[in-house]
C-alpha positions as a Markdown table, in Angstrom:
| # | Residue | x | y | z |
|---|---|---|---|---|
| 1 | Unk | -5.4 | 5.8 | 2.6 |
| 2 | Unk | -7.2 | 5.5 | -1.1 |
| 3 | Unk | -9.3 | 3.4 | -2.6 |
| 4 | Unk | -7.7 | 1.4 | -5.8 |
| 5 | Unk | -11.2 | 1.3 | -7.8 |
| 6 | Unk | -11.9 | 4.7 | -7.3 |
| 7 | Unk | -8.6 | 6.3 | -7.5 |
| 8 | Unk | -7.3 | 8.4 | -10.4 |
| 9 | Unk | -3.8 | 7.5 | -11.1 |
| 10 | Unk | -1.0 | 9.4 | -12.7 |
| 11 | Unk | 2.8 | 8.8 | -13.4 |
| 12 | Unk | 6.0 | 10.5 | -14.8 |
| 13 | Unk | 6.7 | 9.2 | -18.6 |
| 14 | Unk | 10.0 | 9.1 | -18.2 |
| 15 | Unk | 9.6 | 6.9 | -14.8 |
| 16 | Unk | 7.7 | 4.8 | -17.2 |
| 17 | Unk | 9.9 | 4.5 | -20.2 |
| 18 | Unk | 12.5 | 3.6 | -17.3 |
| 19 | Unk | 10.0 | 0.7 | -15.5 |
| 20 | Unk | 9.7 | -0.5 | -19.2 |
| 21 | Unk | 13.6 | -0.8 | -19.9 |
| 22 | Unk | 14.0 | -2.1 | -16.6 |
| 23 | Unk | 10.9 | -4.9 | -15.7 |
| 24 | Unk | 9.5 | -4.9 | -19.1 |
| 25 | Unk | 6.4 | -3.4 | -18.1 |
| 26 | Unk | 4.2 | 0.0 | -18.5 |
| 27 | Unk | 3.2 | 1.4 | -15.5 |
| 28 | Unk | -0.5 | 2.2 | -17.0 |
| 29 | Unk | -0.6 | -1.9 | -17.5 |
| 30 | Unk | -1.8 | -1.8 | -13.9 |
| 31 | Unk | -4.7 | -1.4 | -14.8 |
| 32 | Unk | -5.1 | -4.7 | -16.1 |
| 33 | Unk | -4.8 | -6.8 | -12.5 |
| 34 | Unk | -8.0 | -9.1 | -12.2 |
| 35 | Unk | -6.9 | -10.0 | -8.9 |
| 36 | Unk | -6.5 | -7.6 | -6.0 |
| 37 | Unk | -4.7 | -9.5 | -3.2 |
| 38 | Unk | -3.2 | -6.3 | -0.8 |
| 39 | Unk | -2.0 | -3.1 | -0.5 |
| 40 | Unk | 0.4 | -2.7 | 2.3 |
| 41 | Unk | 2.8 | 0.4 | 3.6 |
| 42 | Unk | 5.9 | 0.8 | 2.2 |
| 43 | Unk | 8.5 | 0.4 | 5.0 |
| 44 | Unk | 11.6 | -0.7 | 3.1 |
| 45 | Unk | 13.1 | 2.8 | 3.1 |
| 46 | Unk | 12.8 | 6.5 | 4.1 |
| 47 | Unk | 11.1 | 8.1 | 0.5 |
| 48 | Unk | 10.8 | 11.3 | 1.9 |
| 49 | Unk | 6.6 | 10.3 | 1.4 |
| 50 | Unk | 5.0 | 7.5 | 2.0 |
| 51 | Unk | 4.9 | 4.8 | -0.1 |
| 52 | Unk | 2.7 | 1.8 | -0.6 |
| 53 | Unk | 2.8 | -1.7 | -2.3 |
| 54 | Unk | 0.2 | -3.5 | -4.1 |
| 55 | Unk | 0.0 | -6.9 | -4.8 |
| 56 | Unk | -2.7 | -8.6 | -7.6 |
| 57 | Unk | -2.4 | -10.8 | -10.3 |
| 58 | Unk | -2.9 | -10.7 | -14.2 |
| 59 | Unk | -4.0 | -14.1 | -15.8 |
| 60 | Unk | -2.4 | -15.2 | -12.6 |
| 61 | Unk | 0.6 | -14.1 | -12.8 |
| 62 | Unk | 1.9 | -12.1 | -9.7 |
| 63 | Unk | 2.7 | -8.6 | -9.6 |
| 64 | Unk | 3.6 | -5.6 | -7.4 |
| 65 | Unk | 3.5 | -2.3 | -8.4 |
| 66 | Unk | 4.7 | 1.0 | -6.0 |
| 67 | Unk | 2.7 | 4.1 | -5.4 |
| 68 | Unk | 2.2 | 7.1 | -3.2 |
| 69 | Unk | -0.7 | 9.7 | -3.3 |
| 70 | Unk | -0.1 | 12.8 | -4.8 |
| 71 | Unk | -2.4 | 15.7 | -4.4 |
| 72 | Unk | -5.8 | 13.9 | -5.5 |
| 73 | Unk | -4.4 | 11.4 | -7.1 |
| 74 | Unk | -2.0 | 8.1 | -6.5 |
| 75 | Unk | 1.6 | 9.1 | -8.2 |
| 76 | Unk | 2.6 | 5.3 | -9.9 |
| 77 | Unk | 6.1 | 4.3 | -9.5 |
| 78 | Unk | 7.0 | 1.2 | -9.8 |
| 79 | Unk | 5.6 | -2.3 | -11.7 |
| 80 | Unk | 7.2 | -5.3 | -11.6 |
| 81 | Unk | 6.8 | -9.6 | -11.7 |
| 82 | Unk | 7.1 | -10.7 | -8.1 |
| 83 | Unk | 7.7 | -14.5 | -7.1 |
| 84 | Unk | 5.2 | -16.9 | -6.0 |
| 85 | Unk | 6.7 | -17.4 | -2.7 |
| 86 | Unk | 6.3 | -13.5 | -1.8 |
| 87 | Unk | 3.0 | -13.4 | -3.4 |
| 88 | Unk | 1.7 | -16.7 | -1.3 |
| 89 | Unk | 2.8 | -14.7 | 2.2 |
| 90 | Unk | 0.5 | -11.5 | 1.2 |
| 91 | Unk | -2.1 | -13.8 | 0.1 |
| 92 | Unk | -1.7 | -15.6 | 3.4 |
| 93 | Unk | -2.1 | -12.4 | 5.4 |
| 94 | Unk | -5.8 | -11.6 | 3.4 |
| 95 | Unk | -6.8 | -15.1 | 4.0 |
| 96 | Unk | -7.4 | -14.6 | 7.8 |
């Protein structure tokens, strides 16, 4: 497992250009959550690695983005809004 403040992220251009066509969003803008509410395993499918989502929020706004580590770093894939109701249950699960 990594640590988000510490980690030195990378990402495929093209993967962004395609995040950016698709959700609006640059992977790099990341960077900008204020809020860091959970990282969890990615169990949704079989990747061929293993994946992780992380949940935090941007002038309170709620987000997700998909990652895996790669080599020393952690490989961006995926950025994208996320509803309030799925943001409330991960915030429920750090709460305990």
């Amino acid at each position: 497992m990594f640590d988000v403040s510490t980690a030195i992220f990378t990402y495929d251009p093209a993967k962004d250009d395609e995040n950016f066509r698709k959700h609006g969003l640059r992977l790099q803008d990341f960077a900008q959550f204020d809020t860091l509410v959970a990282l969890v395993a990615d169990t949704r499918g079989n990747y061929g690695e293993r994946r992780f989502r992380i949940f935090g929020r941007i002038a309170e706004k709620a987000y997700m983005i998909v990652v895996t580590e790669r080599d020393e770093a952690v490989r961006l894939i995926s950025f994208r809004r996320v509803h309030e109701k799925e943001m409330r249950r991960y915030e429920q699960r750090t709460d305990r």
